[in-house]
C-alpha positions as a Markdown table, in Angstrom:
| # | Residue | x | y | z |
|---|---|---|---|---|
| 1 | Unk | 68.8 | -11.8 | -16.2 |
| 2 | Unk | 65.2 | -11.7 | -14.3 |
| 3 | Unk | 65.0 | -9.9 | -10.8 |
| 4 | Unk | 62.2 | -11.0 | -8.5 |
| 5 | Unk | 60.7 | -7.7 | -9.2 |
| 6 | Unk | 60.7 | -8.0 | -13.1 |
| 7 | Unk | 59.1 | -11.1 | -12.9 |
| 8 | Unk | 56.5 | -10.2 | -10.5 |
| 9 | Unk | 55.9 | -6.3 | -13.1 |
| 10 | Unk | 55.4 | -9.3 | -15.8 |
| 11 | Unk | 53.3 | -11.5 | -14.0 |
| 12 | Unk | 51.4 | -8.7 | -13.0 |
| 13 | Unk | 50.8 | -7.0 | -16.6 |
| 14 | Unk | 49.9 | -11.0 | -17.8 |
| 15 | Unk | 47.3 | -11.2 | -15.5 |
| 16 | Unk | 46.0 | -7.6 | -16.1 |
| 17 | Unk | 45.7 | -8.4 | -19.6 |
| 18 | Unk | 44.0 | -11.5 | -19.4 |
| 19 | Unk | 41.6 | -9.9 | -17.0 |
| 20 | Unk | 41.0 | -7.5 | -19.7 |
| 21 | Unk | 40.6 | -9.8 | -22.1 |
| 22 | Unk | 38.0 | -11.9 | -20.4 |
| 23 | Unk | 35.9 | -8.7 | -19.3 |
| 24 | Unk | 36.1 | -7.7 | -22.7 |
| 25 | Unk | 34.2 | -10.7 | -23.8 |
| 26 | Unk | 31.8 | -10.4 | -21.5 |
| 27 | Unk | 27.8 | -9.6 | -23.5 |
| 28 | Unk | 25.0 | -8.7 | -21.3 |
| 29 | Unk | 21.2 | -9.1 | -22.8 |
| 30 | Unk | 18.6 | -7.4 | -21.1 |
| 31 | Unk | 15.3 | -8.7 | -21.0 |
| 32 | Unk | 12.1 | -7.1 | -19.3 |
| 33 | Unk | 9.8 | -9.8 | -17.7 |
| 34 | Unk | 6.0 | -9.8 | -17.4 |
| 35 | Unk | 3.9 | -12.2 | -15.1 |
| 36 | Unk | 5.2 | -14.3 | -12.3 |
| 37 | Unk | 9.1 | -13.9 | -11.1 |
| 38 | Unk | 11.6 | -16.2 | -13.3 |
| 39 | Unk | 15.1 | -16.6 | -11.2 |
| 40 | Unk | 17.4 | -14.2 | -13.4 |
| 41 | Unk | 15.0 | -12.7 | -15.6 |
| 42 | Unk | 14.2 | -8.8 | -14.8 |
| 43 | Unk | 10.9 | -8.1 | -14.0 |
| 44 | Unk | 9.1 | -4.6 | -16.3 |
| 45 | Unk | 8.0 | -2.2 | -13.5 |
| 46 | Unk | 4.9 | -2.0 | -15.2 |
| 47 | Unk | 4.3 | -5.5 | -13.8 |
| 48 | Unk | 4.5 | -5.1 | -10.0 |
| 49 | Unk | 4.5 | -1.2 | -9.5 |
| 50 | Unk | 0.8 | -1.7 | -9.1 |
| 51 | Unk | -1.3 | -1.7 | -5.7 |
| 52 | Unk | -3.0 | -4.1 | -3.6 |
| 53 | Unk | -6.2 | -3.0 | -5.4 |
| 54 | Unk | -4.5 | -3.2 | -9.3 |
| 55 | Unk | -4.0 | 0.7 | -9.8 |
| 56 | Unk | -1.1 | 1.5 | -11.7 |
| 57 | Unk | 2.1 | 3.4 | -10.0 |
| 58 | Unk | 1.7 | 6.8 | -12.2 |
| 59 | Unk | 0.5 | 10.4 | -11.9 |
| 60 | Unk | -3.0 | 10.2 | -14.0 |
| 61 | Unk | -6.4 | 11.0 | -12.5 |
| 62 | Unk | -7.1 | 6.8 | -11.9 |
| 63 | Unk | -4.2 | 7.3 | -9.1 |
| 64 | Unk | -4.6 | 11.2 | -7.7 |
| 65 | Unk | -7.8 | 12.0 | -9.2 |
| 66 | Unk | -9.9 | 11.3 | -6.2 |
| 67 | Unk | -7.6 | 12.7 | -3.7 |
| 68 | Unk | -7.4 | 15.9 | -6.3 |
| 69 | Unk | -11.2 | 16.0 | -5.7 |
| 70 | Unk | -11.2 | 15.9 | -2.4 |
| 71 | Unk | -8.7 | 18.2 | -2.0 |
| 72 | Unk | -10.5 | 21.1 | -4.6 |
| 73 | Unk | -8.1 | 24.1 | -5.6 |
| 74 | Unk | -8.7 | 25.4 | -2.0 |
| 75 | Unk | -6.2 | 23.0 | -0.5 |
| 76 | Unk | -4.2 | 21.8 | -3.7 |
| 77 | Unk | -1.1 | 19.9 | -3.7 |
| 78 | Unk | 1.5 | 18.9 | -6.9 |
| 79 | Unk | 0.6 | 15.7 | -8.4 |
| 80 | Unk | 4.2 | 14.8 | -7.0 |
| 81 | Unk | 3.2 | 15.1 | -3.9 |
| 82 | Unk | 0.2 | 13.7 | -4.2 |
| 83 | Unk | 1.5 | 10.4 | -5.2 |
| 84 | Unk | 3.9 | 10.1 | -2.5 |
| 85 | Unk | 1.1 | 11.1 | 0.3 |
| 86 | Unk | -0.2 | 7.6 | -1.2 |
| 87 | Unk | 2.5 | 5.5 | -1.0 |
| 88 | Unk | 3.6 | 4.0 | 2.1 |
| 89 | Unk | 7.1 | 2.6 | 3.1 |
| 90 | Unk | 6.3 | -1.2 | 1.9 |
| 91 | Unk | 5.6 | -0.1 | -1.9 |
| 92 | Unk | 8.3 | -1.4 | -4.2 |
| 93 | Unk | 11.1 | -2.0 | -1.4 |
| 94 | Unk | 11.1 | 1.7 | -0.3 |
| 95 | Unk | 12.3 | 2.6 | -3.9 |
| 96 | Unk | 9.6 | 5.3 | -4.5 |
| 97 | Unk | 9.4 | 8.9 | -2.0 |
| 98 | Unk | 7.2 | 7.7 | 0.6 |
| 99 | Unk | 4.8 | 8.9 | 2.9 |
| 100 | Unk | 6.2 | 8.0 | 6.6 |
| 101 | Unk | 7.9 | 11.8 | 7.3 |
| 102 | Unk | 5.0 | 13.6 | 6.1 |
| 103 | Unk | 2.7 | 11.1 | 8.3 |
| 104 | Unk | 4.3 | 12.2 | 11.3 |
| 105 | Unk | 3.6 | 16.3 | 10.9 |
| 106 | Unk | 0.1 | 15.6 | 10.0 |
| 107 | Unk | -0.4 | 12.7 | 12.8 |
| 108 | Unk | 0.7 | 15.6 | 15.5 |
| 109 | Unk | -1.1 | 17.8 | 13.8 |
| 110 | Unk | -4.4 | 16.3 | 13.7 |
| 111 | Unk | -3.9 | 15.2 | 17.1 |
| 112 | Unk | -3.4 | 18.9 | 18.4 |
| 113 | Unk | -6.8 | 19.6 | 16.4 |
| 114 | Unk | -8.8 | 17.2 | 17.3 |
| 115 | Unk | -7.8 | 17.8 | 21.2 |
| 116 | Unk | -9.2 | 21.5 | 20.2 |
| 117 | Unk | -12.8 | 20.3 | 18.5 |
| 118 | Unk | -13.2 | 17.7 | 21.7 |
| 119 | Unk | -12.5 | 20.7 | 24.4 |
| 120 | Unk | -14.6 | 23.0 | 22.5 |
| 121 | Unk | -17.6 | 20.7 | 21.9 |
| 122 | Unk | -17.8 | 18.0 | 24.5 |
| 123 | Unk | -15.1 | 20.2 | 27.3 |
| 124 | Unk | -12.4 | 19.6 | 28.9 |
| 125 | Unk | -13.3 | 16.4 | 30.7 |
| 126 | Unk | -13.3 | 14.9 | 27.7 |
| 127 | Unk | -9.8 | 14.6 | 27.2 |
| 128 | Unk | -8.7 | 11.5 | 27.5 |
| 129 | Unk | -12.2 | 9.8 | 26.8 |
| 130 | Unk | -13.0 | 6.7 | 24.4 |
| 131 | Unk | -15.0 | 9.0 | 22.5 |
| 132 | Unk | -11.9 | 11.4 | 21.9 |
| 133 | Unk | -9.4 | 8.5 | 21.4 |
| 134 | Unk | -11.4 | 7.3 | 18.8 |
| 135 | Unk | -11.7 | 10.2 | 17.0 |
| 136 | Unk | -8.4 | 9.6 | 15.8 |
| 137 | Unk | -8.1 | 5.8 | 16.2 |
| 138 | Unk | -6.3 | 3.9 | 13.4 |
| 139 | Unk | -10.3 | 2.1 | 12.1 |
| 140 | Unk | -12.0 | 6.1 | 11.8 |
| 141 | Unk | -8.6 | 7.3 | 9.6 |
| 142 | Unk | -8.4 | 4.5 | 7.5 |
| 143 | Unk | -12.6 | 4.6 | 7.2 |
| 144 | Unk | -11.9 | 8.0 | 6.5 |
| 145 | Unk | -9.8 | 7.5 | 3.7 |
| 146 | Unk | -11.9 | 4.5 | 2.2 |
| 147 | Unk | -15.4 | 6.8 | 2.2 |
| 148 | Unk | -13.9 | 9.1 | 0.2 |
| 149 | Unk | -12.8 | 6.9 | -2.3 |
| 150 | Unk | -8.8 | 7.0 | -2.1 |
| 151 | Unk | -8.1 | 3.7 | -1.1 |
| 152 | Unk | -8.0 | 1.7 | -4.2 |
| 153 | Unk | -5.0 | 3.5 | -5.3 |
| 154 | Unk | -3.0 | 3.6 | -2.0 |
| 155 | Unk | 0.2 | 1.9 | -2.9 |
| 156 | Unk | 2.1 | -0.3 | -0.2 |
| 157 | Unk | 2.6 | -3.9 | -0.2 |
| 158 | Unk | 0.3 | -6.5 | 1.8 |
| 159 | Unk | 1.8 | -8.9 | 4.6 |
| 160 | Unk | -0.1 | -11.9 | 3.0 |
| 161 | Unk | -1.7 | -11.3 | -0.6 |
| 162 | Unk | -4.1 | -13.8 | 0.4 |
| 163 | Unk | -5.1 | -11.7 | 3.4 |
| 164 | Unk | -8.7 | -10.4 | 3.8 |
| 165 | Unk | -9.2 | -8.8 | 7.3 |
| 166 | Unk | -8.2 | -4.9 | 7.2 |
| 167 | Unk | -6.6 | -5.1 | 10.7 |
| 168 | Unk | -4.8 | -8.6 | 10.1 |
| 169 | Unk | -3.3 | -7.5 | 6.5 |
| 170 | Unk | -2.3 | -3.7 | 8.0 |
| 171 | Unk | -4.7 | -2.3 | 5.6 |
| 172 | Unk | -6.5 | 0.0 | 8.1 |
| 173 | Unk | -2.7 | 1.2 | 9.3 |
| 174 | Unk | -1.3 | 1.7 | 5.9 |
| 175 | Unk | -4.6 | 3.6 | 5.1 |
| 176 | Unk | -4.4 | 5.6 | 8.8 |
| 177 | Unk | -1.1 | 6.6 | 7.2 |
| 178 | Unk | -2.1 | 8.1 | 4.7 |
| 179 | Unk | -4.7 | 10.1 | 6.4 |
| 180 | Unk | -2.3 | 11.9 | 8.4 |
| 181 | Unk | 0.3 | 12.3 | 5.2 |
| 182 | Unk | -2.7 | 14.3 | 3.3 |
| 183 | Unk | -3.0 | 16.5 | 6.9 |
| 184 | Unk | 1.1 | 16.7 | 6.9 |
| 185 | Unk | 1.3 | 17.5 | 3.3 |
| 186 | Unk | -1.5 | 20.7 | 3.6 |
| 187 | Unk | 0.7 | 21.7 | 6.6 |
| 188 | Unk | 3.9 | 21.4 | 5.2 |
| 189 | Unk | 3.0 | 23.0 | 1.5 |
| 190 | Unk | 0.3 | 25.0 | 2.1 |
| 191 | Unk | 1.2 | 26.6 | 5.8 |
| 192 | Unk | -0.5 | 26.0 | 9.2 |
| 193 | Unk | -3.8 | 28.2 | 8.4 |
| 194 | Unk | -4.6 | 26.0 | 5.4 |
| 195 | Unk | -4.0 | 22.8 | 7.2 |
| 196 | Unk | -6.1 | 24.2 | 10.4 |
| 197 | Unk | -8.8 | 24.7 | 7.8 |
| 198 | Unk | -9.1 | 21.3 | 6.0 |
| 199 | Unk | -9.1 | 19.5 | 9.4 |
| 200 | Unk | -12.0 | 21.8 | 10.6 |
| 201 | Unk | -14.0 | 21.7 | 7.2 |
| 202 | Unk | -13.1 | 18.7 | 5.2 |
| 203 | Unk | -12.4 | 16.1 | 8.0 |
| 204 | Unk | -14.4 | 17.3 | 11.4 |
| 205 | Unk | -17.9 | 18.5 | 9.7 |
| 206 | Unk | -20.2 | 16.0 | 7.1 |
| 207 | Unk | -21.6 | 12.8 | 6.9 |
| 208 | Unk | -18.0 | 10.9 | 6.2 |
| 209 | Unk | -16.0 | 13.0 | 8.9 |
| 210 | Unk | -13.5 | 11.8 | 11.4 |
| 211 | Unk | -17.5 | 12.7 | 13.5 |
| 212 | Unk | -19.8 | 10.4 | 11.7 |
| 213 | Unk | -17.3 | 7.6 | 11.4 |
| 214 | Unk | -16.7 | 7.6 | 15.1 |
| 215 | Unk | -20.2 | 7.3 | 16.0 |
């Protein structure tokens, strides 16, 4: 004789079984994808991990070299941390370490010094001044990046591909980003004398300082 709860114990173990059964079955095939997106396919990272300029998402001296250089052993940084100081939020959904927390030390940072150099040279009526504004303004950073030759391999992803103009696209403010994420990465690896001394020597004295470009 069957009780409800016999029947529902064989019901149960049926089902279970079956469930097995058809999981069991189950095959996956994995395929990596080049070119455009195909609905279901899997796209190879090698395909789209690349940046708005074409420069492949890797440690090699096409992506870090020229930061590397400008850097010179005096204010190294590991070739980790090099590659995330270039990639901003928008690269590859967020998937890769970004730059954004190391942004914000160096953007306080650089702000502190630059308020220094514009007391010290123009006074303290300064402050406050279009001339000390722009110092730091989002066009001079991202200039700043772009004369030195780091921004063909400054990974992010553009608003509209087919967008040309540097303010429209947010190129100047990915590259601004980055700016302040080389001055937060001296600071944070390297220690607050360092980072004092790559603002005054590397990016407030020259032809393609913070300076120059403002003028």
């Amino acid at each position: 004789m069957f009780t409800l709860r016999s029947l529902i114990t064989s019901a149960s173990n049926t089902t279970s079984r079956s469930l097995i059964s058809t999981v069991s079955q189950k095959r996956t095939v994995g395929y990596l994808h080049r070119g455009s997106r195909v609905r279901g396919l899997v796209r190879d990272e090698a395909d789209y991990l690349v940046s708005p300029k074409g420069a492949a998402y890797e440690l090699n001296d096409t992506s870090i070299g020229p930061l590397k250089t400008l850097l010179g052993s005096k204010y190294a940084l590991p070739d980790e941390l090099l590659l995330q100081i270039q990639t901003h939020k928008s690269f590859a959904h967020g998937s890769k370490p970004f730059n954004e927390k190391i942004a914000v030390y160096g953007q306080h940072f650089l702000k502190y010094k630059t308020t220094l150099h514009t007391i010290e040279t123009q006074g303290i009526d300064a402050l406050g001044s279009e001339s000390a504004k722009k110092l730091i303004s989002t066009g001079v950073l991202a200039d700043f990046v772009r004369s030195h030759g780091l921004a063909d391999a400054i990974y992010w992803k553009k608003r509209n591909p087919l967008q040309t103009d540097v303010k429209v696209s947010g190129e100047n403010s990915v590259l601004a980003r980055t700016c302040e994420a080389i001055v937060g990465g001296i600071l944070l690896q390297r220690g607050k004398e360092t980072a004092e001394q790559f603002v005054d020597e590397v990016m407030l004295k020259g032809e393609k300082s913070l300076v120059s470009l403002s003028q």
